[in-house]
N, C-alpha and C positions, 0 to 999 in steps of 0.2 A: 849350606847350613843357615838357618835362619838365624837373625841378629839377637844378642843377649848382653844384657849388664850383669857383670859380678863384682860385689865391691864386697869389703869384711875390714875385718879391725888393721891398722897401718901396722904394728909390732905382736906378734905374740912369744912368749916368754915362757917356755916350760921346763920344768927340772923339780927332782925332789930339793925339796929348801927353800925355791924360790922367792918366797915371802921373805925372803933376809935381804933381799933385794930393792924390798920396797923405795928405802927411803932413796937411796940412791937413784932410781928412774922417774921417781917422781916429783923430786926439786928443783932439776933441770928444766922440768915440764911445766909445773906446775907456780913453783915458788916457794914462798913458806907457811902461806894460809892453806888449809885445804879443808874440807868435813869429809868427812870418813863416815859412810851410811850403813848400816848393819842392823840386826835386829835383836833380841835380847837372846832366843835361844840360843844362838853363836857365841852372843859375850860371852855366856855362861859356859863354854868350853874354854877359855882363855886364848882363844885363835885369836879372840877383837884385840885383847892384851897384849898380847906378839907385835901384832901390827902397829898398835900405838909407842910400843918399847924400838920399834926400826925407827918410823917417823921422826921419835925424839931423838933418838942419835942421828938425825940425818939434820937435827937443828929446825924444825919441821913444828909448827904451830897448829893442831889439831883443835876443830869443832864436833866431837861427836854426837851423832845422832842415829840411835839406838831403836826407835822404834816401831820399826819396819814391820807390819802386818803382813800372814800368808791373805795373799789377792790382797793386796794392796787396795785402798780406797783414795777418792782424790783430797780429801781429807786430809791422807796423810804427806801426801805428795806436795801439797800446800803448803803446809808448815814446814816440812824439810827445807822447799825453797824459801821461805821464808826464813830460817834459821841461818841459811847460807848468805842472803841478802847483807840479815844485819851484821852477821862475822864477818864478812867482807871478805870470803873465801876468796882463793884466785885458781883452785879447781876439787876438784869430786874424784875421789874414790869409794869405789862400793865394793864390801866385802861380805861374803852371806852365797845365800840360793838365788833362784831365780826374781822372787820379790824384791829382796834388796839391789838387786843390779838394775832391775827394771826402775824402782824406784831412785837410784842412782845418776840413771841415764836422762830421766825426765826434769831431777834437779840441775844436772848440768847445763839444760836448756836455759828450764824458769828461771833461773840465779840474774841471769842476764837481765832479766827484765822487759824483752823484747816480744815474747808472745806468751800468751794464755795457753793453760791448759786448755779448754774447752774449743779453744782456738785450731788445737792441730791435732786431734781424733781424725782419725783416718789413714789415707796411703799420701805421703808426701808434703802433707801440708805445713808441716815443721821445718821452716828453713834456718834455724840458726839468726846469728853466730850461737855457742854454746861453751861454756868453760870446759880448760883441758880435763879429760874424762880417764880413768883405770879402772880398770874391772877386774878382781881377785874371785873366782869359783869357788865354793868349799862343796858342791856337791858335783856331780856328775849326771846332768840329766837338760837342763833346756839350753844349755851352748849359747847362754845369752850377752858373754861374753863376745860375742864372735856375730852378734843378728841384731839389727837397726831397728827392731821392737820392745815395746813399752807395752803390757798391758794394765790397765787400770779397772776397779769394779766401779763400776757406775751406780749413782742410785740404790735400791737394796740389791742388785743382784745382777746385774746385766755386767757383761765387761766388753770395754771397749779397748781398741789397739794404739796407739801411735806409731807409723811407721815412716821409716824415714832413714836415709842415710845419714843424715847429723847423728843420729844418736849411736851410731858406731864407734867404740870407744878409738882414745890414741893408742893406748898398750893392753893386753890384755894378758895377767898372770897367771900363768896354772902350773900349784904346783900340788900333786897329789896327794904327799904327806897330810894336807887339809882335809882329806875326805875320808882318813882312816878311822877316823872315830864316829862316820855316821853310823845310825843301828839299822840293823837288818832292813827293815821296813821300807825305811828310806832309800835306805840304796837301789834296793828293789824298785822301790815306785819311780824312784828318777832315773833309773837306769833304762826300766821300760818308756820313759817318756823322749829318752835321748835314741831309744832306739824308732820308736816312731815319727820320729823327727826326721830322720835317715829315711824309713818305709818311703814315707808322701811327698817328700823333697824328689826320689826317684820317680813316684809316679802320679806327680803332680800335671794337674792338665794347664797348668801358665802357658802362655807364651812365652814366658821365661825360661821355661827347664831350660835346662843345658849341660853339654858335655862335662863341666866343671861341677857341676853338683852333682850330676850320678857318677861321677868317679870317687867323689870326695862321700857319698851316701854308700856306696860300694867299700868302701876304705872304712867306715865308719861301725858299719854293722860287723865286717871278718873282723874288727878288735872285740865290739862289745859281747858279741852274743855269744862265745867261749869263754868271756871275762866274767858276766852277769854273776853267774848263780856262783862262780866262787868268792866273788869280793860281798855276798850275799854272806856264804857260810862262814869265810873267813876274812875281816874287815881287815886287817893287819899286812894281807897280802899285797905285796910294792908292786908287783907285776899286775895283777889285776887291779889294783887302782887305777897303777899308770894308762891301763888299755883304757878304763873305762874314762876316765877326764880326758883324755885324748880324744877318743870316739865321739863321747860326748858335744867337744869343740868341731870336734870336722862333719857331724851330723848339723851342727847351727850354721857352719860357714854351706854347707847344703840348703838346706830349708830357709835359712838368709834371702837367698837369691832363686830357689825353685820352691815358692811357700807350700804350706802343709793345707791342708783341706779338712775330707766332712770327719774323721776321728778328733780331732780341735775342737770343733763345730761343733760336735754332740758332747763334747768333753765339757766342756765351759758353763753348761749351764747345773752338769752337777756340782762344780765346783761352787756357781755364785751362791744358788739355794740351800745346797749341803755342808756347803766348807768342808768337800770331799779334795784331798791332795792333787794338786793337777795329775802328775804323774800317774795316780791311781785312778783317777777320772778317765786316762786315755789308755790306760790297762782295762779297765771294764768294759768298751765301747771297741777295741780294736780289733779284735777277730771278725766280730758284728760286721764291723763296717768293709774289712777287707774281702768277709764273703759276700757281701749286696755288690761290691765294685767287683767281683772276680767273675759274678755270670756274666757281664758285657766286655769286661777291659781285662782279660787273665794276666797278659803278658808281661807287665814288671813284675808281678807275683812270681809268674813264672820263671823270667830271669833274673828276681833274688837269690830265690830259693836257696841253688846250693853253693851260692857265696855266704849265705848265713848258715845255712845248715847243710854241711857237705853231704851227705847219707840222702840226701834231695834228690842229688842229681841220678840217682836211677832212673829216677823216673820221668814222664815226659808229660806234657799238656798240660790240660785243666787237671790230673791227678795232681801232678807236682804242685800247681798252685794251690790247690784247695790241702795239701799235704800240709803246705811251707804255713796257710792260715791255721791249721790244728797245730804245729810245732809250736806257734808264737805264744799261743794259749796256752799250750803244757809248759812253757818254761815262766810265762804267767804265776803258775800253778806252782812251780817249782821252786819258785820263789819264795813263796806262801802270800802271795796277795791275796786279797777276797776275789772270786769269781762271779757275782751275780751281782746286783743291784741289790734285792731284798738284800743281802748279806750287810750291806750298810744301813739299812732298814728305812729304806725305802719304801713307801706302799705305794701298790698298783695304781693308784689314783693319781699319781704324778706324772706317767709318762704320759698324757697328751698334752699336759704343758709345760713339759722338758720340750717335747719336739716341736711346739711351736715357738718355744724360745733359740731354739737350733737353728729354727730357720732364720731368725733375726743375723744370725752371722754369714751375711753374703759375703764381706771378704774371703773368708776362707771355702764356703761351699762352692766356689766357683770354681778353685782348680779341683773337685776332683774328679775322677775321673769319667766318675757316673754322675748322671744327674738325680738329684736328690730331691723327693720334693715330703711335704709336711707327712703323707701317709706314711713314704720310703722311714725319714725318722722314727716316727711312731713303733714301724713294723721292727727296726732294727732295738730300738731300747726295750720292747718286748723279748726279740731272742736275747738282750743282754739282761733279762729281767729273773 
């Protein structure tokens, strides 16, 4: 077996309620300064309020900093650290979606004072030290609780990563109750993003895959992808939340450690352009890309299959594979996402520089498992077109 690093968050914490928990895990850790990073549409559930009412009974001195943008700019990430500097935090918690944790995780660094953003873009270049870090989920979709990435939008539009094991929180809380009141939409889109998270963690071309991420990618999708369309129809539903924040979390401790590729890749730059929802971004492009990688490489396709969709395993070969890619698309569909590009309104005149922006992301274009080059994008954001 060839050699593999797997690292993920030191404590994870799951149960309905577990935000009643807070203060208690986190003044042992922490102290009694912290900032608490979230963004306004969360306050405005009273989930941010919860969490500040534990804190205070824990005797717990809060900075909060509410202004967490979807795709994050360094901008914002700037003044958060900066916010933390002057309160003299003594760690970071982030509670929210995948912005505010990413955001989260990059002030637990800056706070320190020790390196620059623009310093550590890329794979590793982030060495810490970094203040003690918590991460609370309220959706169910990028497992970012659980993945030693940061992304940031760069410029008008470009986003770039930080990755790194520093940024791996110390505890990571999830507790489902938080995700019962997202709407339809959302659940849907981060749901479909946590389950591609799982897909390309399994058939990632790293030298990293390993036995420990397609077990835990295989564990990931037999919860979600029975869970999806009911926690869809019915948000209230405790079992299907449960499956999908769990799944969720074991799809990022996957893709952590066996990273994701070219549906990322081509996701990212609807998102910078469009301020199209990740989630949604890698719901439109995912079929696409799993048929261009199934005429060379079928076979994780094929050995997904019917651990997501049992009714698969009749079948055998390139059928099954190309089946398992039409299944992922109908429960797309059944979701009620949008299906096409134009549907976001789009025009045609954007995809040759969607795809030459796609290429700018060689980190992830390199595991997958096909190679990709600028026509291959073109031709795929056409069929997504």
């Amino acid at each position: 077996m060839p050699p593999f690093v797997f690292n993920t968050s030191r404590s994870i914490q799951f149960g309905f309620g577990a935000l009643a928990r807070l203060g208690e895990i986190s003044r042992p850790l922490m102290g009694v300064r912290v900032l608490l990073v979230t963004d306004p549409g969360l306050r405005s559930t009273g989930i941010v309020d919860r969490a500040l009412a534990v804190l205070s009974d824990a005797g717990m001195e809060v900075t909060l900093f509410s202004d967490v943008q979807a795709d994050p700019p360094e901008a914002i990430i700037l003044r958060a650290a900066s916010i933390a500097q002057e309160a003299g935090v003594q760690g970071v918690i982030g509670v929210g979606g995948g912005s505010s944790l990413d955001v989260a995780k990059l002030v637990a660094l800056l706070a320190v004072g020790k390196e620059t953003l623009s310093a550590v873009y890329g794979v590793g270049k982030a060495q810490g030290p970094r203040l003690p870090l918590i991460l609370v989920p309220t959706t169910a979709g990028t497992g970012s609780e659980v993945t030693p990435i940061s992304i940031v939008t760069t410029g008008g539009s470009e986003k770039m990563g930080v990755v790194s094991p520093v940024l791996l929180p110390d505890v990571a809380i999830l507790d489902p109750e938080l995700t019962t009141g997202l709407p339809p939409h959302v659940t849907a889109a981060t749901g479909i993003d946590a389950m591609v998270h799982a897909i390309e963690a399994f058939a990632s071309a790293s030298p990293n895959n390993n036995p420990l991420s397609r077990m835990l990618a295989v564990r990931a999708l037999q919860l979600m992808a029975p869970a999806l369309l009911t926690a869809v129809r019915n948000g209230t539903d405790a079992t299907a939340r449960g499956d999908m924040l769990l799944g969720s979390m074991l799809a990022g401790q996957a893709f952590a450690n066996s990273p994701v590729a070219a549906v990322h890749a081509l996701a990212y730059p609807l998102g910078g352009h469009f301020h199209i929802p990740h989630g949604l971004s890698n719901a439109l492009v995912l079929p696409h890309v799993l048929r261009f990688n199934a005429v060379t490489v079928p076979g994780p396709y094929i050995d997904l299959a019917p651990h997501v969709f049992p009714a698969l395993g009749r079948l055998e070969g390139q059928e099954r594979g190309a089946a398992f890619c039409e299944a992922l698309e109908q429960l797309s569909r059944d979701c009620g996402l949008p299906q096409r590009l134009r549907d976001l309104d789009i025009t045609e005149d954007w995809l040759p520089r969607l795809a030459r922006d796609a290429m700018n992301q060689t980190r992830l274009l390199v595991n997958n498992p096909r190679e990709i080059t600028e026509a291959d994008a073109l031709a795929i954001y056409r069929a997504a077109y």
